[in-house]
N, C-alpha and C positions, 0 to 999 in steps of 0.2 A: 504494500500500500504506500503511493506518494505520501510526502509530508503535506499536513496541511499549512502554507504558510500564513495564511489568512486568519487561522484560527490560531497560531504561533503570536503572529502580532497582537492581535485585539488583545487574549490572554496577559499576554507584558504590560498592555496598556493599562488594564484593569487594575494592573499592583499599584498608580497612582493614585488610586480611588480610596480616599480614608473616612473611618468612620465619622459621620455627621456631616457626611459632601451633599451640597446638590449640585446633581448631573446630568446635564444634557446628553441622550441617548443618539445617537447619527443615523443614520440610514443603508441599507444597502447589503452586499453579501460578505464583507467583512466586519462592518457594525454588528452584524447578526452574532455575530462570533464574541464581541464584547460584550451585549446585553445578554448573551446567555452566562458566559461566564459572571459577571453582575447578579445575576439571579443565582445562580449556583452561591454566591458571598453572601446573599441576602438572607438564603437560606442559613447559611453557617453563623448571621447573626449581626453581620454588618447593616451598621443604619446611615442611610442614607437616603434621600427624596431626589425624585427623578422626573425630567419633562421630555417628550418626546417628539423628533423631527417628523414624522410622518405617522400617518394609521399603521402603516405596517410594525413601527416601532413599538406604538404605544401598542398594540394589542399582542405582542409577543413581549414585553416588559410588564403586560398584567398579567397575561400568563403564566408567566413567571412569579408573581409575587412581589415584583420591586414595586415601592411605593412612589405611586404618580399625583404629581400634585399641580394645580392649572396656573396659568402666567402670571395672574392675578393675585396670586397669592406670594411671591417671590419676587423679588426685582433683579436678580442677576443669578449667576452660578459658579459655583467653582470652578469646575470641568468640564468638557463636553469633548467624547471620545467620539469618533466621526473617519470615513474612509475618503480615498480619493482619484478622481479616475487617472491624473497626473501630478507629481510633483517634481519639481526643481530643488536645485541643491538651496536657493535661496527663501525655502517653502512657501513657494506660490504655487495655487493648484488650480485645477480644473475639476469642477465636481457637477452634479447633478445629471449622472447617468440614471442614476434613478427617477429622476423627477421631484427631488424636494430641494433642489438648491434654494427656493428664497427662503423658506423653514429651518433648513442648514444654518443658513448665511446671517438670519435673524438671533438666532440660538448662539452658535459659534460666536458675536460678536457681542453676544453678553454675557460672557465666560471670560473668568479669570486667567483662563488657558484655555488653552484647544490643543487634543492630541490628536494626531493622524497616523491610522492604521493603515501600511500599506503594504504588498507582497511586490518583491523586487521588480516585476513587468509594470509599476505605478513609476519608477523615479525615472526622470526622462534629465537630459542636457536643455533642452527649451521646449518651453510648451508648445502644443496645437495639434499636434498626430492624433489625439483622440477630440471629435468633435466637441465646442465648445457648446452646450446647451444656454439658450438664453430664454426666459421667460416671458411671453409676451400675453396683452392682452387679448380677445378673440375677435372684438372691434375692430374692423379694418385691420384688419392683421396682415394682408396683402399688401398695405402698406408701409407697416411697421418692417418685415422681413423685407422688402425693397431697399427700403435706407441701412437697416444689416449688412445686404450683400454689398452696397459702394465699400466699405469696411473693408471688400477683398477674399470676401469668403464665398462658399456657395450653402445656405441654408435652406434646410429642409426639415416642416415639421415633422415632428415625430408622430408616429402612428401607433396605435393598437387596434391593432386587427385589420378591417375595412373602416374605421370609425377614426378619428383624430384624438391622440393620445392628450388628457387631460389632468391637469397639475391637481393636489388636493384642494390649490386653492381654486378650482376652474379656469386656470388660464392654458397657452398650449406651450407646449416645447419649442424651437427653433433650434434646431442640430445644426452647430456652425462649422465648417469644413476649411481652416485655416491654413493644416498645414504644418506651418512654424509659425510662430508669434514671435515676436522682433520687442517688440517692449507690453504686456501685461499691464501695468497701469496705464498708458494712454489708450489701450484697446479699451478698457474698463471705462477710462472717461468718458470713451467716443459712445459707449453703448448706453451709459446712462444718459445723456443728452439727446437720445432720441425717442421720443412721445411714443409711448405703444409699451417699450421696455418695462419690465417690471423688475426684471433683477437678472443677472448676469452667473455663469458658472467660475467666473475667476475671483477664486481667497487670495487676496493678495494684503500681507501685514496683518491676519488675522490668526492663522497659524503660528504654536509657538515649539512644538517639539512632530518631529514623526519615528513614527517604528516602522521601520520597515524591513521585515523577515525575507530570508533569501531561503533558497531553495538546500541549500546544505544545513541548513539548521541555525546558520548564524543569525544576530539580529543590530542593524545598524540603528543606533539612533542619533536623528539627523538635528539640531538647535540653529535658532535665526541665532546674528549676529548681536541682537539687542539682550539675548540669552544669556551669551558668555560672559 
């Protein structure tokens, strides 16, 4: 049986989680791997209160047992453990293959930290090889993803099934096909300045540590510069 590196990372990631954290749960097929382990702690006795990025999250974090508690009642968090479809050596990512980037992006940025879970196919030299998802609204959305593609990409909503793939918040995808990205924050500026955008797949200075497990069993952990 291969190693699981996915379940390697998130596992590592979990050992920062101390009793009395609130934790922002993340989304996706690594995240999964940290909310179960999470639950597995919970069980053993660790207390901790937890908010979740997506339905998918939250209903495999009550599953589990871990106590979920609503925005409203908390103004920020400790932690928030979260995956990523790319990251660089200066942890900027590319996230919302799943579909909850602006849930992510809200969460992650009111956390004391943000860890990122990644298996070694996630670290990349410059972003773009994996589409950039950007969230848009459904209103003229024909012509939100028009002023995207001058940006130099070529986007295409994302789909599920025959139907158009749908964010939890009701907005749609735009799968952005860059490429390589050349500078990460002026694409970020470029995207929020255009009417339609709701939120963009690139963390940039929002990330503070990643684990990212390799395939021989090793595990790199990667720190921004404002870290050291």
């Amino acid at each position: 049986m291969s190693l699981n590196v996915k379940q390697l990372a998130a596992e590592k990631a979990v050992e920062y989680v101390k009793d009395g954290m609130k934790v922002g749960l993340g989304t996706g097929s690594t995240a999964y791997w940290a909310i179960r382990k999470l639950g597995q702690r919970v069980q053993e006795g660790l207390n901790i209160t937890a908010v979740a990025t997506s339905r998918a999250s939250e209903d495999q974090a009550r599953e589990l047992g871990i106590p979920l508690v609503s925005f409203g009642d908390i103004d920020s968090l400790d932690l928030t453990i979260d995956g990523a479809d790319e990251l660089d050596s200066e942890l900027q990512l590319i996230k919302g293959g799943g579909g909850a980037l602006l849930r992510e992006k809200i969460v992650a940025s009111n956390s004391g930290r943000m860890i990122v879970v990644a298996d070694e196919s996630k670290a990349v030299a410059v972003l773009g090889k994996f589409p950039l998802p950007v969230e848009v609204v459904p209103f003229a959305w024909e012509w939100t993803v028009a002023e995207i593609a001058k940006l130099g990409c070529k986007p295409e909503l994302r789909r599920s099934g025959e139907e158009l793939y749908k964010s939890d918040n009701g907005n749609y995808i735009a799968d952005c096909r860059f490429e390589a990205i050349e500078s990460a924050p002026e694409l970020a500026n470029a995207l929020q300045n255009i009417p339609g955008v709701v939120e963009h797949g690139l963390f940039i200075g929002i990330a503070d540590l990643a684990i990212v497990a390799k395939q021989d069993g090793s595990i790199e952990v990667i720190t921004t510069r404002r870290n050291v």
